[in-house]
N, C-alpha and C positions, 0 to 999 in steps of 0.2 A: 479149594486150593488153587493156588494161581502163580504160574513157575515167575521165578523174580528174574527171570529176561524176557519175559514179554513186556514188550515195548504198549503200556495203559494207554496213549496217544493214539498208535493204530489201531488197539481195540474198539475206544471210543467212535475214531476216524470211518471204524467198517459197519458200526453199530447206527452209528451219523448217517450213513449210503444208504443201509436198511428200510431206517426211521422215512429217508425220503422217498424209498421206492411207496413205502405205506400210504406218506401223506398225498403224494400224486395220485394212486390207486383212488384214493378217498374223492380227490378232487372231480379226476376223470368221471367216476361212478354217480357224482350228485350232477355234472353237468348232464350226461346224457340224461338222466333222469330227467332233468329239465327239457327235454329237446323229443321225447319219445312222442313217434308217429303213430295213428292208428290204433292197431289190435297189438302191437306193441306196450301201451298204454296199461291195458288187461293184462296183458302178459307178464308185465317185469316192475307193474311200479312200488310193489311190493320188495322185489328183489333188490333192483341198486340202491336202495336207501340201507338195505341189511350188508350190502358189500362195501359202500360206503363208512357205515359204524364199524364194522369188521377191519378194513384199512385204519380208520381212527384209533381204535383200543389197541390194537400191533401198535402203531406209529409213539401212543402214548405212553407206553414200557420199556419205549426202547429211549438211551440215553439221548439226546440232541447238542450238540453244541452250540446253537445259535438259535433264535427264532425264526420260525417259517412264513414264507409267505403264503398267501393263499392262491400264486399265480403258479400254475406247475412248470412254466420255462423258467421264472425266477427262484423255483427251487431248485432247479437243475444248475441253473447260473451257480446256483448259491455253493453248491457244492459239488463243482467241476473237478474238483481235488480229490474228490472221495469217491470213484465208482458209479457218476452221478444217474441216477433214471434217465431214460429215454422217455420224450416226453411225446404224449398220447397224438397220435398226429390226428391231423382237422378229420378226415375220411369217419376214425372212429368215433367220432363225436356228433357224427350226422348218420350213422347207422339206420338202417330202416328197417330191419325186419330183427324178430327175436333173436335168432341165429347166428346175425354178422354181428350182433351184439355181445352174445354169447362167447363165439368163435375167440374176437380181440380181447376180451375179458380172460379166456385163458390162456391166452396168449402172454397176456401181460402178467397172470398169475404165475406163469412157468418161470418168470423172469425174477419174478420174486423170488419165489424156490429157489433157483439159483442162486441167487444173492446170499439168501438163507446160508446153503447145502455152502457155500462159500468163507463163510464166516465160521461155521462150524471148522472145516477144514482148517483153519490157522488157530483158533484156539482149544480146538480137543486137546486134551490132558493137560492143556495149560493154562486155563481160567476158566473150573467147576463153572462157576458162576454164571456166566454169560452162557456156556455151551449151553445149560439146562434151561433156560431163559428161553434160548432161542430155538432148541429143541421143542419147548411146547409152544412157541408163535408156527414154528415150521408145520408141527402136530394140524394144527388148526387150517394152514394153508393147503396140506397136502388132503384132508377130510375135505374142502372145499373144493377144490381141484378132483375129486372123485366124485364130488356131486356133480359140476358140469359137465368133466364127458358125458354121464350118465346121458345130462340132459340133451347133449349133442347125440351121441346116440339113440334116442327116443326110448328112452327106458322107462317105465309109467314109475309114477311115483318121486321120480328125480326132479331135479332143483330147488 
């Protein structure tokens, strides 16, 4: 059900913000992978390519209004209007140890969630649709976000 005064433009418009925090996520996560130091190497290059795909299939369910680019300050440009991501600053892209890797990664997932936990907020009870949508993209984000404290905590078995 989807109440007939919600304004489909803004939905779209928050769903459009979402999509980008995703595609940036995506971007960030295959750069560092490119850039990994050391026993970092061992460590994670497993990992950011699964965080990577992980931001791709969200970004891919969710509506888009326009094509993206593959620059993450050009998609931030792109949609200035909409809530736009913060875009990954140079620091976490040169990251050197597992941890500061870790650390900005949930960082930047918390932001997501927000985004999430944000969108839900304007359309609960008023477009089924989307909420349950975004309900299980959130589902997935928040299951991930419990794996890396985990792993920031040194919990065996985590990440």
């Amino acid at each position: 059900m989807a109440d007939p005064d919600l304004n489909i433009k803004d939905v779209i418009a928050a769903l459009d913000g979402v999509c980008c925090h995703n595609v940036v996520a995506g971007l960030w996560a295959d750069a560092v992978a490119n850039r990994l130091p050391g026993i970092a190497i061992y460590l994670m290059s497993d990992e950011l390519p699964e965080v990577a795909d992980h931001a791709r299939a969200a970004a891919r369910r969710l509506p888009i209004g326009s094509a993206t680019s593959a620059v993450p300050s050009q998609v931030i440009r792109d949609r200035s209007s909409t809530a736009p991501p913060v875009a990954p600053s140079s620091r976490s892209l040169t990251a050197r140890t597992p941890r500061a890797i870790i650390s900005y990664a949930l960082q930047r997932l918390n932001v997501i969630i927000a985004a999430y936990q944000d969108f839900l907020d304007q359309v609960r009870g008023r477009d089924d649709v989307s909420f349950a949508l975004v309900v299980g993209l959130l589902a997935a984000k928040a299951h991930r976000r419990a794996h890396i404290e985990a792993a920031l905590a040194g919990q065996p078995g985590a990440a």
